[in-house]
C-alpha positions, 0 to 999 in steps of 0.5 A: 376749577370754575372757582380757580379761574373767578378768583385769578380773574378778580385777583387780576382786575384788582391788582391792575387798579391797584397799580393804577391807584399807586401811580397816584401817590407822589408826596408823602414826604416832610422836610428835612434840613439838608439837601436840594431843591425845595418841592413846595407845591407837590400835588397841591391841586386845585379845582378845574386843574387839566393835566394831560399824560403821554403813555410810552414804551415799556421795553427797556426803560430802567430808573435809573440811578439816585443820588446828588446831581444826576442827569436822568436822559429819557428823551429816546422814549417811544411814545404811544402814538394817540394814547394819552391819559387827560385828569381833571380835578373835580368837586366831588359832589360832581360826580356820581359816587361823590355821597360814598365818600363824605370827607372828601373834597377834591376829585381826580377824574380820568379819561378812562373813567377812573375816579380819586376821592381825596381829602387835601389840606395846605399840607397834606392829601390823604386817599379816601377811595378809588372807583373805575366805572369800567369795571365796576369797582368801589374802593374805599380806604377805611384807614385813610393813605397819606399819599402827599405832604408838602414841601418835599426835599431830597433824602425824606423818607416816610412809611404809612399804613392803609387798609381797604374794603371793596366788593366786585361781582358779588365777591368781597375783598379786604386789604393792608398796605403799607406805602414807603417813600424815599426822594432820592435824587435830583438834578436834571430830566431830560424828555422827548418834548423839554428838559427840566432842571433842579428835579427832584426824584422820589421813590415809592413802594407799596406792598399789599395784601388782599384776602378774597373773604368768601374764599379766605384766598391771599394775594400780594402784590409789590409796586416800586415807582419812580416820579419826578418833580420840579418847582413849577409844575404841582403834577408829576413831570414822568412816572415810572411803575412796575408791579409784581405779583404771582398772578399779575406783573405790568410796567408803565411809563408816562410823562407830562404833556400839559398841565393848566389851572 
């Protein structure tokens, strides 16, 4: 029983970072020649970009519908006063995992000691690995995850395969995944704070599976997410995620707040 209940608790603590991990991805997506409007700056962070996030209220928050010249209305969301989530884009040789990950040259560093090692181009971000201080977790992506391509634009559709390592608490874990994105809407957002015009509203779904090795135990997990963008901002205007597993189901709701170079 004593065995059980390690493995449902380290099952737990990675399927929670693993939705962390999904909110990140928001490109992935090559033009087509159809279709409106032209994200073309999508995740094209640079060094000493601030952005900071308002957490909100969960219950009965849905997607919404996708499609040409939708109005997605969000501006009756509850926030959640004084929780807020601010990300820094860092040189990996900043910080104090930056030498386990040798290929990257971009960091997304949270507020919650949440780390993102990336390797980005003009054109594309590929995820090297993933650290949370917190909980003493270390993740590197052997076969990298093509998480953003620019430009993006309405009805792209892309799927990627990844595969993971990582230990925690003297266990080790193993994983693959595969990532589909599809944008599939645009129009207009509205928020608590602005409105925002010609968005653009991609899709994500992750579906993975880890093998706990010293058990041989399997876990999977589903993650749909949905994340708008205008031509303005490089970040993310809302993120919407819900994960499904047998042992772990969360949802998130997140928009922006600010975003400063």
């Amino acid at each position: 029983m004593k065995k059980w209940k390690i493995k449902l608790e380290l099952i737990t603590i990675v399927q929670e970072n693993m939705k962390i991990i999904i909110l990140i991805i928001c490109g992935l997506l090559p033009a087509v020649l159809y279709g409106q409007p032209l994200i073309e700056n999508a995740e094209n962070f640079k060094v000493g970009t601030v952005l900071v996030f308002q957490h909100c209220e969960t219950e009965n928050v849905q997607f919404g519908n996708g499609g040409a010249n939708q109005v997605w209305d969000f501006s009756s969301l509850k926030i959640k006063k004084s929780e807020t989530t601010i990300e820094r884009m860092v040189l990996p040789q900043s910080t104090k995992h930056g030498e386990l990950f040798p290929k990257a040259n971009l960091v997304e560093e949270y507020s919650d000691n949440r780390l993102v090692y990336m390797l980005k181009t003009d054109t594309e971000n590929y995820l090297l690995g993933f650290v949370d201080t917190t909980k003493s977790l270390i993740l590197k992506y052997n076969d990298p995850m093509l998480f953003a391509k620019r430009p993006l634009k309405y009805g792209d559709t892309i799927t990627d395969s990844y595969t993971t390592e990582y230990s925690m608490k003297n266990f080790d874990f193993k994983g693959q995944g595969t990532v589909t994105i599809v944008a599939d809407g645009y129009g207009k957002l509205v928020l608590p704070d602005n409105t925002y015009e010609n968005v653009l509203r991609v899709k994500i779904t992750q579906e993975q599976t880890d093998i706990l090795t010293q058990y041989s135990s399997v876990s999977k997990t589903e993650t749909i997410s949905y994340i708008w963008f205008d031509k303005t901002h490089t970040s993310a205007l809302l993120k919407i995620d819900e994960t499904k597993s047998t042992h772990y189901n969360n949802k998130s709701v997140e928009y922006l707040l600010s975003e400063t170079h």
